[in-house]
C-alpha positions in Angstrom: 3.0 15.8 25.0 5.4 13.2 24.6 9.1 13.2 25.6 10.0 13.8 21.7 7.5 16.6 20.4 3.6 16.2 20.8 2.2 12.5 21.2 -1.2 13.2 19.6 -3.0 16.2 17.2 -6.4 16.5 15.7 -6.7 17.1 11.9 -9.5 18.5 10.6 -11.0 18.1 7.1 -9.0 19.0 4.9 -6.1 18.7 7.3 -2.6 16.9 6.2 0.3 15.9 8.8 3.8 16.1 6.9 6.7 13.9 7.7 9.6 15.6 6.4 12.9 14.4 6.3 15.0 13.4 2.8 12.4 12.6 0.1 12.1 9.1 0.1 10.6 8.6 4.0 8.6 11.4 3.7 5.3 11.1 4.2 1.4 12.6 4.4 -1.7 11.6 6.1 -4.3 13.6 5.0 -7.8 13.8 6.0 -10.3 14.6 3.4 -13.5 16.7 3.2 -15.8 13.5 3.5 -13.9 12.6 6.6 -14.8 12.9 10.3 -12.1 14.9 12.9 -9.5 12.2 12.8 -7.1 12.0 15.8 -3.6 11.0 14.4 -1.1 9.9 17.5 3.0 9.3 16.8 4.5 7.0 19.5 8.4 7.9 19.6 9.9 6.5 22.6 9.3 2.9 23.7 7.5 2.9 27.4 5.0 4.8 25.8 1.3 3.2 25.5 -1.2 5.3 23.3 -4.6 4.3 23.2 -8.0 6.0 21.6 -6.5 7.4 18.4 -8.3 7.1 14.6 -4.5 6.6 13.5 -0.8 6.0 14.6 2.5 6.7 13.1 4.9 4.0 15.5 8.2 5.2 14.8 9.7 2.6 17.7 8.3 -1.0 16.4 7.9 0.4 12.6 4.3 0.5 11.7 1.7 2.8 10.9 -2.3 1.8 11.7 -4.8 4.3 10.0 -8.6 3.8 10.3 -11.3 5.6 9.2 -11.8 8.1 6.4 -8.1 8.9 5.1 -5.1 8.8 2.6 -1.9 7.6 2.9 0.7 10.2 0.4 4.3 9.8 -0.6 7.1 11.0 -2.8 7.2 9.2 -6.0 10.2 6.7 -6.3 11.3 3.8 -7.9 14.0 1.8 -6.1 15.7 4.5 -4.6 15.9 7.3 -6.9 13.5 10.1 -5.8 10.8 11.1 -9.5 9.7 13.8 -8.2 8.5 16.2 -5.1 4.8 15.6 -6.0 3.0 13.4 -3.2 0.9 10.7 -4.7 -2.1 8.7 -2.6 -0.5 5.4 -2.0 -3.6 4.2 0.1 -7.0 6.0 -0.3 -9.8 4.7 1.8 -13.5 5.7 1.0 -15.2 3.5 4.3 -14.2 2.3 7.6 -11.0 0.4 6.9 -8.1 -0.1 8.9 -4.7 -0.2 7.2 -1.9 -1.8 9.0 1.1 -1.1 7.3 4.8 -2.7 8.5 7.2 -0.8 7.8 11.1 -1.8 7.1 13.8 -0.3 9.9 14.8 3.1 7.6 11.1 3.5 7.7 11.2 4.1 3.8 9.5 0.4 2.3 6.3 -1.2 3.5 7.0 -4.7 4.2 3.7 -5.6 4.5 0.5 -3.8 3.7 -3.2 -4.8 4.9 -6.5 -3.6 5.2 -8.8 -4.9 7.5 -12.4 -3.6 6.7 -15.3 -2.9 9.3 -18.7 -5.0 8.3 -19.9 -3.0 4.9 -16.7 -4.4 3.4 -13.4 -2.4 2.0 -13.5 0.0 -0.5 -10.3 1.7 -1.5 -7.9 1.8 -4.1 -3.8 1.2 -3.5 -1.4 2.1 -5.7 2.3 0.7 -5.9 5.0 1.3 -9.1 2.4 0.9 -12.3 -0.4 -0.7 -10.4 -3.9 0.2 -8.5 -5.2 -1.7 -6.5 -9.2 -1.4 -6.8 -11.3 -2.8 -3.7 -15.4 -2.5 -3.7 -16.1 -4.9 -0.8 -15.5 -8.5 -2.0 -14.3 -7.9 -5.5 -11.0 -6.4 -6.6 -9.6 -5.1 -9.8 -6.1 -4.7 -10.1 -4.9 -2.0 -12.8 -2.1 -1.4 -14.7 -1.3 2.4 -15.1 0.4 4.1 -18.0 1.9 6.3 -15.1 3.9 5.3 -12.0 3.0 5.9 -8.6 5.5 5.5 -5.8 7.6 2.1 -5.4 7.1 1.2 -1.7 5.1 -1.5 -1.1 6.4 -4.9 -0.7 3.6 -7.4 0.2 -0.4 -6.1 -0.1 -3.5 -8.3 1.2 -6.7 -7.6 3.0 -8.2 -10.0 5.6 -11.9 -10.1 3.4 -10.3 -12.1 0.2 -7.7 -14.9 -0.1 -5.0 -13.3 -2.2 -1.9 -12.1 -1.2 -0.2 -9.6 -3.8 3.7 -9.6 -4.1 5.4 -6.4 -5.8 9.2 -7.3 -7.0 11.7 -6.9 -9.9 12.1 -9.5 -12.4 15.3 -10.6 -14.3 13.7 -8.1 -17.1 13.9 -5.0 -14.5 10.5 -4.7 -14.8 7.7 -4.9 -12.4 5.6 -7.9 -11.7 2.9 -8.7 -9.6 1.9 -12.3 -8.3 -1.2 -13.0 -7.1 -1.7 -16.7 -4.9 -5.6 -17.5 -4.0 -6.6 -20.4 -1.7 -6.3 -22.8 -5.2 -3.1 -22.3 -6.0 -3.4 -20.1 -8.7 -1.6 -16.9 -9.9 -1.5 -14.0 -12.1 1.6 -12.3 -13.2 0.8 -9.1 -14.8 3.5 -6.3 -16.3 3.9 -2.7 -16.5 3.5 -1.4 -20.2 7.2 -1.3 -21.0 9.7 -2.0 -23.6 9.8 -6.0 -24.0 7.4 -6.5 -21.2 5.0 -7.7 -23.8 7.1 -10.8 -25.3 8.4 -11.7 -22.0 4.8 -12.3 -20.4 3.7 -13.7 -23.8 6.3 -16.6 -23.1 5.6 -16.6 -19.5 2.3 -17.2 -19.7 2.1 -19.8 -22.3 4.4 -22.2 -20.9 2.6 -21.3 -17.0 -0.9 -22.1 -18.8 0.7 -25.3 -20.8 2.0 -26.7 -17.4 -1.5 -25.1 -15.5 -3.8 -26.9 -18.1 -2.1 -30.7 -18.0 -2.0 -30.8 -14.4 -5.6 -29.6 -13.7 -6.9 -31.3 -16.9 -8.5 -28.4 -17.7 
């Protein structure tokens, strides 16, 4: 046990720990049929060294690590306006990943999102604001949604491709999503929202303009 509540707990398929606590922190992990036993551990107070556990909720240096089997819910929300009490999978793993999210100090946003997968590659789908984020080992598909999933999710990347994807508001208020491979490259792509369409139709012509005389291509 630790000093604040348990340390450790054992979920069983199909078993979910609740963080409650005002709507936009809260949070699931939930453990689904196809899964093993997973042993989820919450370190609270800083002296406190917990080893052995399938996946950690580190409420003192603001990170949460979850391997194996599992999904990652939350409220939906866009900025900080709460959508609705229905918990959507942010982060659904279907192999032996290992998600290291970093987490900002009101432990609401994830600064920085990445899965690391074990040696038969990642496959699992992320979702943030009007995007999923499709893995299946080294190829990824990133899909725009007519629906919105919850807004938390800063910076996404895995450690099996190059890309690094950036979730922000542009001057528009609307979603955009930027990602930079090893060449320098990117892709902006919108949400399907009033006067998204004209705004990326401008966007990308002049980005393709300036693209195509510099590469001669």
């Amino acid at each position: 046990m630790g000093d604040l509540c348990f340390e450790c707990m054992q979920i069983k398929p199909i078993g979910t720990y609740w963080y409650i606590e005002n709507g936009t922190k809260d949070f699931g992990v939930n453990v689904p049929v196809v899964s093993d036993e997973y042993k989820l551990c919450l370190r609270k107070i800083g002296n406190e060294n917990i080893t052995g556990y399938d996946g950690l909720v580190d409420f003192v240096d603001k990170e949460i690590i979850l391997g194996k089997i599992v999904n990652y819910l939350r409220n939906n929300f866009q900025g900080t306006s709460l959508l609705t009490l229905l918990y959507e999978k942010v982060y659904q793993s279907f192999n032996q990943n290992t998600a290291v999210m970093s987490i900002d100090n009101d432990f609401v946003f994830i600064n920085k999102f990445q899965i690391m997968p074990n040696i038969d590659g990642n496959i699992s789908i992320s979702r943030n604001s009007y995007f999923e984020i499709i893995e299946n080992e080294d190829k990824r598909l990133l899909k725009i949604s007519n629906s919105s999933y919850p807004d938390v999710i800063h910076e996404y990347s895995t450690s099996s491709i190059d890309n690094v994807i950036w979730f922000n508001e542009t001057d528009v208020g609307t979603v955009m999503t930027q990602a930079t491979p090893a060449n320098n490259s990117y892709i902006i792509a919108y949400p399907p929202t009033t006067g998204t369409k004209e705004y990326f139709n401008e966007n990308m012509k002049g980005y393709y303009t300036e693209r195509n005389l510099e590469n001669g291509i």
